[in-house]
DOVOKOL-835718 format. One record per residue (C-alpha): residue number from 1; residue in one letter; x, z, y. Coordinates in steps of 0.05 Angstrom, whole numbers, plus 5000, padded with zeros to 4 digits. Example, Ala and Ser with C-alpha at 12.3 -4.5 7.8 and 13.67 -1.06 7.14 Angstrom:
<atoms>
1 A 5246 5156 4910
2 S 5273 5143 4979
</atoms>
This chain:
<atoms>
1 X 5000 5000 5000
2 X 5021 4982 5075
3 X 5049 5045 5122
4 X 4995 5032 5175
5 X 5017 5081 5215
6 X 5094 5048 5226
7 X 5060 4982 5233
8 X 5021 5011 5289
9 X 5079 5047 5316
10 X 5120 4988 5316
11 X 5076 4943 5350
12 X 5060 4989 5404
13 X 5130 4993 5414
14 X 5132 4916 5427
15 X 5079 4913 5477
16 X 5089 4936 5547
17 X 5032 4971 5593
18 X 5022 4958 5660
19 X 5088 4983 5686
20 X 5092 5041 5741
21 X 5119 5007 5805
22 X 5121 5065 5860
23 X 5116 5133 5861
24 X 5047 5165 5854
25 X 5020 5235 5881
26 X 4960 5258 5842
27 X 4918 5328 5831
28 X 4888 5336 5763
29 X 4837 5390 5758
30 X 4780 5436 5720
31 X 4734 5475 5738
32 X 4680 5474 5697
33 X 4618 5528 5673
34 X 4617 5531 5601
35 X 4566 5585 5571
36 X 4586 5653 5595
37 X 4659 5635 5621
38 X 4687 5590 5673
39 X 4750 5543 5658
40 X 4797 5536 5717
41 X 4863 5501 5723
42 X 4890 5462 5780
43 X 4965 5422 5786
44 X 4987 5375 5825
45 X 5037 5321 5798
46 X 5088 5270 5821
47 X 5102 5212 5783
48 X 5163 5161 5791
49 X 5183 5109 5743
50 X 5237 5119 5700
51 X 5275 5085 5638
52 X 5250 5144 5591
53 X 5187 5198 5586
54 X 5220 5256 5618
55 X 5184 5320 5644
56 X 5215 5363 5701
57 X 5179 5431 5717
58 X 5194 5446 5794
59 X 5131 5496 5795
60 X 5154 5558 5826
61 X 5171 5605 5768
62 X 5105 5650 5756
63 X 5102 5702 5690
64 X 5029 5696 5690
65 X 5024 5625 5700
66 X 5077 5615 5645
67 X 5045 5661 5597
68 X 4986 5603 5584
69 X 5045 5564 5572
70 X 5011 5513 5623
71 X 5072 5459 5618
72 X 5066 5450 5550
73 X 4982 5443 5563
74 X 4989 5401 5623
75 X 5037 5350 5590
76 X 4995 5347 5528
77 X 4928 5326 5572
78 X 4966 5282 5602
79 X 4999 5247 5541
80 X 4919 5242 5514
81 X 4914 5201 5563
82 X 4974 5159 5570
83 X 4987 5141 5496
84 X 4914 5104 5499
85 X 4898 5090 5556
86 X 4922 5014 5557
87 X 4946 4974 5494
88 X 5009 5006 5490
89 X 5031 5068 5514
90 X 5055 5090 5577
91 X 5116 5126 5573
92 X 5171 5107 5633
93 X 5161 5152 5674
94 X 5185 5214 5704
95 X 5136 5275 5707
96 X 5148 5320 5765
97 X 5102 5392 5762
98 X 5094 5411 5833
99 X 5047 5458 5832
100 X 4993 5490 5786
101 X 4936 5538 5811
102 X 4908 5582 5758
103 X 4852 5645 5761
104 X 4870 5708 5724
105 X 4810 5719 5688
106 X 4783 5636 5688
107 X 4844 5601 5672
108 X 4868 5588 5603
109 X 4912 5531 5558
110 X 4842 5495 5557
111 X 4830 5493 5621
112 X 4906 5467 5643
113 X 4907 5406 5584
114 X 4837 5388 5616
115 X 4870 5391 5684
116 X 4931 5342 5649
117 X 4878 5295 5628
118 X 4845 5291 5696
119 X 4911 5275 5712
120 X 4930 5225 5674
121 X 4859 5191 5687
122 X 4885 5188 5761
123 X 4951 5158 5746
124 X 4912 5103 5696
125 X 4861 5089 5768
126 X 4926 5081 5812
127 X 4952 5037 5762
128 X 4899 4997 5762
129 X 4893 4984 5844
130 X 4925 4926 5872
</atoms>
């Protein structure tokens, strides 16, 4: 039987996205009611190209903030978005975490992947402008 999933691998490696021309500015966020709690997570990310996917955390260091281990969550929305968003993925560029907003009691690793994925929707609309 056929290894599908290097044949898909391999020919998303051939094909190339719409490539990232200029530097792009964008606010991903959630804030959202669901049941009896509240999801909250706000960060605001630049994004440059580059010849690899790199990720460079220039958030002021925060324990709190850190203990959601919101990087990790942020990225991963975002890479939910990126990896499908056109026919191959989009992965040269340079991540920059400027800054996150988070509630003590609302915010949670949820709440900051959603906030990635809002995100990454943003970068995929900028993309898409002339």
């Amino acid at each position: 039987m056929k290894d599908y999933l290097t044949l898909w691998a391999d020919g998303l490696i051939k094909q190339n996205p719409l490539p990232l021309r200029k530097t792009i500015t964008v606010t991903g966020e959630r804030n959202q009611h669901l049941g009896p709690i509240w999801q909250k997570a706000t960060v605001q990310l630049k994004v440059e190209p580059a010849s690899s996917f790199e990720v460079i955390d220039a958030v002021p260091v925060d324990a709190e903030l850190h203990s959601f281990g919101y990087p990790d969550w942020v990225v991963l929305g975002l890479l939910d978005v990126l990896m499908v968003a056109f026919s191959a993925p989009l992965k040269t560029l340079r991540v920059i975490l400027e800054k996150a907003e988070y509630d003590p009691v609302d915010s949670s690793p949820a709440a900051f992947r959603q906030a990635g994925r809002d995100a990454g929707r943003k970068i995929i609309e900028a993309l898409r402008e002339p």
